[in-house]
TORGUDO-232045 format. One record per residue (C-alpha): residue in one letter; x, y, z. Coordinates in Angstrom, 3 decimals, decimal comma, m for minus. Example, Ala and Ser with C-alpha at 12.3 -4.5 7.8 and 13.67 -1.06 7.14 Angstrom:
BEGIN
<pake 'A'; <12,300; m4,500; 7,800>>
<pake 'S'; <13,670; m1,060; 7,140>>
This chain:
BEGIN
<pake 'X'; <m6,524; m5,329; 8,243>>
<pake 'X'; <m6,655; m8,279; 5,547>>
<pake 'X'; <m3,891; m8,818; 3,975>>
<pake 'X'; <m5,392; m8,949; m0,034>>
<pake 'X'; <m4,848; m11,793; m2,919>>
<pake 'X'; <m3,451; m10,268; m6,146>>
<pake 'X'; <m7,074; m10,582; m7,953>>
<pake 'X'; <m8,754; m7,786; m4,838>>
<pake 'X'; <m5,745; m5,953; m5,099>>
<pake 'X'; <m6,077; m5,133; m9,609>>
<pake 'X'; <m9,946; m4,867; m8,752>>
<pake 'X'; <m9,337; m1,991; m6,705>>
<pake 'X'; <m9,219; 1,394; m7,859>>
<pake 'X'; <m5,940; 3,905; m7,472>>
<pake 'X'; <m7,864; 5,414; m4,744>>
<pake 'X'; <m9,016; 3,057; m2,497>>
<pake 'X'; <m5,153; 1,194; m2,943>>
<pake 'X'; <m3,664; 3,763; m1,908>>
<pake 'X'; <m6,174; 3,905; 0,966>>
<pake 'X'; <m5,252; 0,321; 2,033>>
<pake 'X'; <m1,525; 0,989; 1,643>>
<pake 'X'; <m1,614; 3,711; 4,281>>
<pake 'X'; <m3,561; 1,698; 6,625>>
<pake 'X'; <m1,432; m1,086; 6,263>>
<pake 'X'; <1,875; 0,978; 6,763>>
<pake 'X'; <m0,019; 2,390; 10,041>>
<pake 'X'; <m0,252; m1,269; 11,014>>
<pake 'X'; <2,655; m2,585; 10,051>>
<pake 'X'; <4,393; 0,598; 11,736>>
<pake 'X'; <2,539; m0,616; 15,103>>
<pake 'X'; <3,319; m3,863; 14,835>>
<pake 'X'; <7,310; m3,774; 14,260>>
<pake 'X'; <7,483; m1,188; 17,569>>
<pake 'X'; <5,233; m3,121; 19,724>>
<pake 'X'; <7,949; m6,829; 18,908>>
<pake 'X'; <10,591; m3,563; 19,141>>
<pake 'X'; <9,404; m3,207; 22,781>>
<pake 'X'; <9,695; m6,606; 23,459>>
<pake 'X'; <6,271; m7,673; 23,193>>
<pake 'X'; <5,427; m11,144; 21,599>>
<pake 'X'; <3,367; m10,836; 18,503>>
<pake 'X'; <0,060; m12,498; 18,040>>
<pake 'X'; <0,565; m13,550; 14,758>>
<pake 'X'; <4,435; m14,072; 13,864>>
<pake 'X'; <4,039; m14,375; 10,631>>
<pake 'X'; <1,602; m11,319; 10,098>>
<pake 'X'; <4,565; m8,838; 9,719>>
<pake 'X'; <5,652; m10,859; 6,546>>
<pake 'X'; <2,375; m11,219; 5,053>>
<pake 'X'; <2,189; m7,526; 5,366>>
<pake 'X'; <5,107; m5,859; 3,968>>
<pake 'X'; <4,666; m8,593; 1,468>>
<pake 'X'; <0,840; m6,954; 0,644>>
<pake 'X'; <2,472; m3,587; 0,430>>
<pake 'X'; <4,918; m4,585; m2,132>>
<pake 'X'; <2,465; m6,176; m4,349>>
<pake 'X'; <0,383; m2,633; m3,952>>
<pake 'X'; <3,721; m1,051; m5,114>>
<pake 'X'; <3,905; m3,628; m7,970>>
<pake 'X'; <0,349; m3,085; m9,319>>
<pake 'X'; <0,771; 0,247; m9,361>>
<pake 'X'; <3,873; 0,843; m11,231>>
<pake 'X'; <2,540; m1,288; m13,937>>
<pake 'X'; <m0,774; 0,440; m14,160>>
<pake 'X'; <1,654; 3,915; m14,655>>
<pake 'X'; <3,620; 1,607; m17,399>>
<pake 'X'; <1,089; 0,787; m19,495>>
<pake 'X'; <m0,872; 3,762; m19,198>>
């Protein structure tokens, strides 16, 4: 999964977001138990850069409900 600049994230519509959310919660999910198991990432800082995406999705979405 990419992990999305601000601009691709307000492009996309409510739908698709919430689309990429889930898959990145799915990954993110896998990730976390497979370093939980003792396994050495491939990416250390991927983890970050994820749960960092997701709360920009959050973001973008509560101010699309504010100002709507």
């Amino acid at each position: 999964m990419a992990i999305y600049k601000v601009k691709e994230l307000r492009a996309m519509s409510a739908e698709e977001m919430k689309e990429k959310e889930q898959q990145l919660l799915l990954e993110l999910s896998r990730e976390k138990s497979a370093v939980a198991s003792g396994t050495k990432p491939e990416n250390a800082g991927r983890i970050r850069e994820m749960r960092r995406t997701i709360a920009r999705m959050e973001t973008i979405k509560k101010q699309r409900g504010a100002s709507s």
